[in-house]
Each structure stands twice: as structure tokens, then as C-alpha cells.
C-alpha positions in Angstrom: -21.6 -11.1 36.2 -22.5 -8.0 33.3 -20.9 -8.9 30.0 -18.8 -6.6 27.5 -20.6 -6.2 25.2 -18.0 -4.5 23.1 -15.9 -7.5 23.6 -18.7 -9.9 22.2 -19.3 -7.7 19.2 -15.4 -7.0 18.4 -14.5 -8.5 15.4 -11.6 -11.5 15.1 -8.4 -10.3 12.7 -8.2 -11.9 10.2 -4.2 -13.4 9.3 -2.3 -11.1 6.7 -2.2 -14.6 4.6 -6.2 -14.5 4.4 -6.9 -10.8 4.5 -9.9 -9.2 1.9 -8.5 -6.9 -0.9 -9.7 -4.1 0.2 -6.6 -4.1 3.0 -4.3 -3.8 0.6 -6.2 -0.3 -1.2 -4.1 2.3 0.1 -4.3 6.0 -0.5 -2.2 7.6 -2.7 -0.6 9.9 -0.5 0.1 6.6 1.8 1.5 4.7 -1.1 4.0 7.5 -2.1 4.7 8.1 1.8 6.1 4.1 1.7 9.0 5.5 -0.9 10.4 7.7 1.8 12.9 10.5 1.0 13.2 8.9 -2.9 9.0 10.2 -3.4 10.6 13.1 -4.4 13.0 12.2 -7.2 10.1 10.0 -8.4 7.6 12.2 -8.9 9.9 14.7 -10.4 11.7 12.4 -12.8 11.0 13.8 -16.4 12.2 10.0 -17.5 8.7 9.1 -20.0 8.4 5.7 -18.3 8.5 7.4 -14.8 6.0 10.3 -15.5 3.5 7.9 -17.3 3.4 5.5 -14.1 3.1 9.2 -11.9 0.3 10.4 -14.1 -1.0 6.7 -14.2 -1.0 6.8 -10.5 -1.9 10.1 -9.1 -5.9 10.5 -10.2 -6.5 7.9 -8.5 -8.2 7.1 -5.3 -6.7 4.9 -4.0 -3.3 2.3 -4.7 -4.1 -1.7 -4.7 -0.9 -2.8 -3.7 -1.8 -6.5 -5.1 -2.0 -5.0 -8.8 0.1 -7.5 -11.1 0.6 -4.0 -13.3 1.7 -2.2 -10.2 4.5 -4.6 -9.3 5.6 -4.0 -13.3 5.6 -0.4 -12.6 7.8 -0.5 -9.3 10.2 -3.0 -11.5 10.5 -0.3 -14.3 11.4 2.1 -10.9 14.0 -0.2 -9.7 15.4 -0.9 -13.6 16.1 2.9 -13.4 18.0 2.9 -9.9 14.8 5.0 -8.3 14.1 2.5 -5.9 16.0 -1.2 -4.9 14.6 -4.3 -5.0 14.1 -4.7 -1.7 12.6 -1.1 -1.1 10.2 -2.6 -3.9 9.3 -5.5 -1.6 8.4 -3.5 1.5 6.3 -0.9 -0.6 3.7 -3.7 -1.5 4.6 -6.3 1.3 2.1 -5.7 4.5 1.8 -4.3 6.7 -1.0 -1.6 5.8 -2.5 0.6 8.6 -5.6 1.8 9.0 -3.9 5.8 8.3 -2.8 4.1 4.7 -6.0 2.6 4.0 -8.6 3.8 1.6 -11.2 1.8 4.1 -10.9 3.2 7.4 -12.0 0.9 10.5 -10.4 -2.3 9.7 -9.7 -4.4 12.4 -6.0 -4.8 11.7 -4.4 -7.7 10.6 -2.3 -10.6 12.7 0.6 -12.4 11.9 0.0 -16.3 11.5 
């Protein structure tokens, strides 16, 4: 009987609990898609605190949603009625896709 061989060299998930860091590096774009229809008052908010984090954020390559500095940053958004609480939670909480992710190829993440 001939034997996949793509099935034999398919890599196993890993569980979201035990995933590398480099699943949570998203790309910028991707991160600011996750704030939906508020992106825009974001990243045109002339509030000093809000431009700083924008101008903090944008040069970058990609967004590491595990950053202790980034969850301060989405706090000082929430502070200012940009975002809720719970829109904060399910901008860094998974899941990431492969489209958001600076590292393309990933085998994607289970539940567990």
C-alpha cells in the first residue's frame, strides 16, 4: 500500500496554550485591521498619548501581540473611550491567521 508522504511530513499543531512567539508577530496592517471601523478614529486622533503609540507603532514590521508595553498602550486606548475593554481582549487574544502573521506557513494553531 504507497504511503503519503505529505501526510508523514505534515507537521502536528501545536495548542494555542503552547504556541512559539513568533505566532503572535502580526503585521501591522493585520493588527490595525483587528480594531475594525474604530482604526480610523485611532490613527487620526491628534490626542499626544494616541499619536505617540501610532507613531510608536507604524515603522514597524511587524506587532507582538504578547508585548507587556503593548497591552499598556491598548489600556491608554480604552482609558480614552477609543476602544472597550473587551475589544482590547480580542485584539491580542488568538486567534492569529496565517494572512495576520509576519511568518507565513505556520501550521495553524488548535484549541486544547
Amino acid at each position: 500500500m504507497p504511503q503519503n508522504i505529505f501526510a508523514i511530513n505534515a507537521p502536528t499543531p501545536p495548542l494555542w496554550s503552547q504556541a512559539p512567539a513568533e505566532y503572535w508577530f502580526i503585521n501591522v496592517g493585520a493588527f490595525f485591521d483587528r480594531f475594525g471601523a474604530k482604526a480610523l478614529a485611532i490613527t487620526s486622533s491628534t490626542d499626544p498619548q494616541v499619536m505617540g503609540a501610532i507613531t510608536l507603532i507604524l515603522p514597524r514590521m511587524f506587532v507582538d501581540l504578547r508585548r507587556p508595553d503593548l497591552s499598556a498602550i491598548l489600556d491608554m486606548l480604552v482609558s480614552k473611550g477609543l476602544i472597550t475593554a473587551e475589544e482590547k481582549t480580542a485584539i491580542i487574544s488568538p486567534p492569529t491567521t496565517d494572512y495576520e502573521r509576519h511568518i507565513k506557513g505556520l501550521p495553524q494553531p488548535i484549541e486544547g
